[in-house]
PAZAPA-4460 file (N, C-alpha, C; in steps of 0.05 Angstrom, whole numbers, plus 32768, in hexadecimal, padded with zeros to 4 digits):
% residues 66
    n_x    n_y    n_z   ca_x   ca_y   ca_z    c_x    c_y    c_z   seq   type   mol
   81AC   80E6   8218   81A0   80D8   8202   81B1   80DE   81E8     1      X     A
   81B9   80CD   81D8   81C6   80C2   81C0   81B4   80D6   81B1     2      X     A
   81BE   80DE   8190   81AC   80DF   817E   819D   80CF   8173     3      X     A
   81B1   80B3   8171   819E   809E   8164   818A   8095   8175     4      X     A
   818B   809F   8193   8179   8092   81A5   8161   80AB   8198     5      X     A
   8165   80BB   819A   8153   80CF   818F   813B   80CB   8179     6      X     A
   814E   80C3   8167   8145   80BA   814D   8135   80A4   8147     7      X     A
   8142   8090   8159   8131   807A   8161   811A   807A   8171     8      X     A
   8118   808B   8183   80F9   809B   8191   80E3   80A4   8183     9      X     A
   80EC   80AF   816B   80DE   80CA   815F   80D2   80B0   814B    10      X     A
   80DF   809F   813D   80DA   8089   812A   80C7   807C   813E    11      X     A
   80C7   8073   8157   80B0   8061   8160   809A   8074   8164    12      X     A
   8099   8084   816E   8084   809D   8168   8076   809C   814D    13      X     A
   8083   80A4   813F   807D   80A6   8125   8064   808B   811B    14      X     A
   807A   8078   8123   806C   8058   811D   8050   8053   8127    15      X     A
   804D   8057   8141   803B   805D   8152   8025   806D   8147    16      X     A
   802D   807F   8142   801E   8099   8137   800B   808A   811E    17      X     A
   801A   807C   810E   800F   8078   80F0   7FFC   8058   80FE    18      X     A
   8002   804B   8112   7FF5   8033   8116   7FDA   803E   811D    19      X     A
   7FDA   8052   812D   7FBF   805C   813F   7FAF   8064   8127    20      X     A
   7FBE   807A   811B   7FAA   8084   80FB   7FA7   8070   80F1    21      X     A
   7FAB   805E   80E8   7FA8   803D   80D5   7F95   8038   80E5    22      X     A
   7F92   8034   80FC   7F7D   8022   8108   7F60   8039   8104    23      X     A
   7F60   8053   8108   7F51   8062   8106   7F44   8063   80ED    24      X     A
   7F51   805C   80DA   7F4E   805A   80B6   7F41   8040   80BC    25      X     A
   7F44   802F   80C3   7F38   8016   80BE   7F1D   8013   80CF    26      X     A
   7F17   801D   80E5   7EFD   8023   80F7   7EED   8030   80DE    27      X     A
   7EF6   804B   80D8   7EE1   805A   80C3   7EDA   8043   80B0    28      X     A
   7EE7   8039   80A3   7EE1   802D   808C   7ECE   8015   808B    29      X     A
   7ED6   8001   80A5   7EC7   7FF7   80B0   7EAB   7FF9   80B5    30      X     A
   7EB0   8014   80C4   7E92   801E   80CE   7E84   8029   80B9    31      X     A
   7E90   802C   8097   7E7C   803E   8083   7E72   801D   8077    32      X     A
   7E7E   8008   8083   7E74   7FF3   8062   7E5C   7FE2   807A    33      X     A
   7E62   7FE2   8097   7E4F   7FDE   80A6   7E2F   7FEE   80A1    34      X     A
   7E40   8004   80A0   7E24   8015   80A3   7E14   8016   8087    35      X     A
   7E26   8010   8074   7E1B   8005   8052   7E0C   7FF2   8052    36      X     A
   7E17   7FDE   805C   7E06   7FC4   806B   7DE8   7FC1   8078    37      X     A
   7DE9   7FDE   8083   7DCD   7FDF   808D   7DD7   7FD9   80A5    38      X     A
   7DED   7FD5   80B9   7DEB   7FCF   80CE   7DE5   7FE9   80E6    39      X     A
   7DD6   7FE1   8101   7DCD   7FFB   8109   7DEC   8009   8112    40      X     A
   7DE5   8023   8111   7DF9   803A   811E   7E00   802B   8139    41      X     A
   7DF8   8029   814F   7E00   801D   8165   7E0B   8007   8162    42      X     A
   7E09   7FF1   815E   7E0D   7FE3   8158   7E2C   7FE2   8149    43      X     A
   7E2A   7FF1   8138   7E43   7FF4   812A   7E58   7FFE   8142    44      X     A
   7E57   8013   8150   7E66   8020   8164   7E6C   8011   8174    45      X     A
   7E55   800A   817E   7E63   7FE6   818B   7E74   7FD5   818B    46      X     A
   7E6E   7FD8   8171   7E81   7FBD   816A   7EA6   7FC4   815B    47      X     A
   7E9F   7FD7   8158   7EBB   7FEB   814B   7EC6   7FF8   8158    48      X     A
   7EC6   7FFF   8173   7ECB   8015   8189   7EC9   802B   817A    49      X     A
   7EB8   8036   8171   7EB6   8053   8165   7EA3   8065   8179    50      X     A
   7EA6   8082   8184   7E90   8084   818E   7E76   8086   8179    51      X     A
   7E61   8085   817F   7E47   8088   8177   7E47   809A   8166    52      X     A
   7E49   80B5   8179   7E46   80C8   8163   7E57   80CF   8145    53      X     A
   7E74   80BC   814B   7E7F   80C2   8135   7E6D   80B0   8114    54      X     A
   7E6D   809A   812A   7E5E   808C   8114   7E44   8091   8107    55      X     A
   7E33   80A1   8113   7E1E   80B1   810E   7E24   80C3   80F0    56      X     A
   7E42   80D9   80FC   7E4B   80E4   80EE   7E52   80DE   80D1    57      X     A
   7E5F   80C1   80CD   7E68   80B4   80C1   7E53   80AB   80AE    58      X     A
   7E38   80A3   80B4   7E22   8096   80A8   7E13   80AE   809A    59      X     A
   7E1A   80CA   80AF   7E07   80DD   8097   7E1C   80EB   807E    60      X     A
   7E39   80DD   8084   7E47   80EE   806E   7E45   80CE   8058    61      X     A
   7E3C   80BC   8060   7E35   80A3   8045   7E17   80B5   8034    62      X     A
   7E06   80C3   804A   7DF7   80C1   8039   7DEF   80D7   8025    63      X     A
   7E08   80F0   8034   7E12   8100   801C   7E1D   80FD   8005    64      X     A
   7E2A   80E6   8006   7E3A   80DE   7FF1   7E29   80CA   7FE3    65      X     A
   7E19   80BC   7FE6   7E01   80B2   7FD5   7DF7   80C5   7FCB    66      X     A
***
């Protein structure tokens, strides 16, 4: 293996890396303006692939922050 083959590995990694966290950032966010909404916890998990409990999680740290 090349360096630049190297380099070019570590960069799609990388890329990869930041797509999965992006998508992760956008589930949460999702799931806090749903659950603002009043929509049920299940429901939300459902429909966002989140598990349950995170979204649970997620709905009692909204209502810390209220």
């Amino acid at each position: 293996m090349t360096w630049q083959q190297t380099i070019d590995e570590e960069k799609e990694i990388s890329y990869e890396e930041g797509r999965t966290e992006g998508k992760s950032e956008k589930a949460i966010e999702d799931a806090e303006n749903f659950l603002k909404a009043d929509v049920d916890p299940e429901t939300v998990a459902k429909c966002i692939g989140l598990p349950l409990e995170q979204v649970l999680q997620i709905k009692e740290n909204l209502s810390v922050k209220v």
